[in-house]
C-alpha positions in Angstrom: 14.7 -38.9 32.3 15.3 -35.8 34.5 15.8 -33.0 31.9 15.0 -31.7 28.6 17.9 -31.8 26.1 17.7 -29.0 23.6 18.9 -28.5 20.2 21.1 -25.2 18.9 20.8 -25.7 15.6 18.7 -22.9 14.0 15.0 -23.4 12.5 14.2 -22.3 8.8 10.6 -21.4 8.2 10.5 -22.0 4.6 12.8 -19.4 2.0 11.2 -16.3 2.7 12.9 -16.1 6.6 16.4 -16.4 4.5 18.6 -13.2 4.9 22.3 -12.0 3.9 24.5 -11.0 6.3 25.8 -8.3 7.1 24.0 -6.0 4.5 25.6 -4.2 3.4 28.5 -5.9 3.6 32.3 -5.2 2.5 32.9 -8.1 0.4 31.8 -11.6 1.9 28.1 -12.4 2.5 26.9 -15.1 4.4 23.3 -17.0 3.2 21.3 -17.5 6.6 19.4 -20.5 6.1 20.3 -23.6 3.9 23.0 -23.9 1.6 21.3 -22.7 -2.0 22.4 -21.6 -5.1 23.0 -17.9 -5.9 23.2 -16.0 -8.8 24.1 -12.2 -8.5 22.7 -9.4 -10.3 24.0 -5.9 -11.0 21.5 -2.6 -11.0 21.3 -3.7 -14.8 20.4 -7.2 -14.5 23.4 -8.3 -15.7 25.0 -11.9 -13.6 28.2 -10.7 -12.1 28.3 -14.1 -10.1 27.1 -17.6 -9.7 28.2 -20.3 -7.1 25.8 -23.6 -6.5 25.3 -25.5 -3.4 26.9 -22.5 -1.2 26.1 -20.5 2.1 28.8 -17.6 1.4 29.8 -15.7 -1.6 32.2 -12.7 -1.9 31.5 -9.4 -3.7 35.3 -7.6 -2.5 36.3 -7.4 -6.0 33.1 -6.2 -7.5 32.3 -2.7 -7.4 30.0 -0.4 -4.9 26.5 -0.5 -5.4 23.0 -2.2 -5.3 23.4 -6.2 -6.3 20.2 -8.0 -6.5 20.8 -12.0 -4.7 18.6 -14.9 -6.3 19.1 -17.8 -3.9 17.4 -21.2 -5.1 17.0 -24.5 -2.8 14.7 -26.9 -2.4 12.5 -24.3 -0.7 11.7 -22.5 -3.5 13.8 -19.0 -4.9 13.9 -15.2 -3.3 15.2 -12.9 -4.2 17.2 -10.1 -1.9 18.9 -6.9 -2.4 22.6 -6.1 -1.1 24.8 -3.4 -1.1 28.7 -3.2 -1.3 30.0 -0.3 0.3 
């Protein structure tokens, strides 16, 4: 073997390198790191949304403001705040 083959597929160190991008964001959000399930919160704590087993979710027809993302895998849970403009 002459060479050293490399890998792009990205490395996870446990749930608290996870991150939403972009943020803020428009509308759709991408989960960086493994697909987990996500449950959205408003400034009140009320759920606005819930997918399972997902790496994106869309807040377009949700209104401006501070949304608070709970994203559970078998990692653990974290939780990360977002903002629709």
């Amino acid at each position: 073997m002459t060479g050293v083959q490399t890998c792009a597929l990205p490395i996870y160190h446990g749930i608290e390198s996870m991150t939403l991008s972009p943020n803020p964001t428009h509308g759709l959000v991408n989960i960086l790191g493994p697909k987990s399930d996500v449950t959205i919160y408003d400034q009140l704590g009320q759920i606005v949304l819930q997918k399972a087993n997902t790496k994106t979710f869309d807040l377009t027809g949700h209104p401006k403001g501070v949304y608070f993302v709970t994203l559970s895998n078998e990692q653990g849970t974290i939780t990360i705040k977002t903002i629709r403009n």
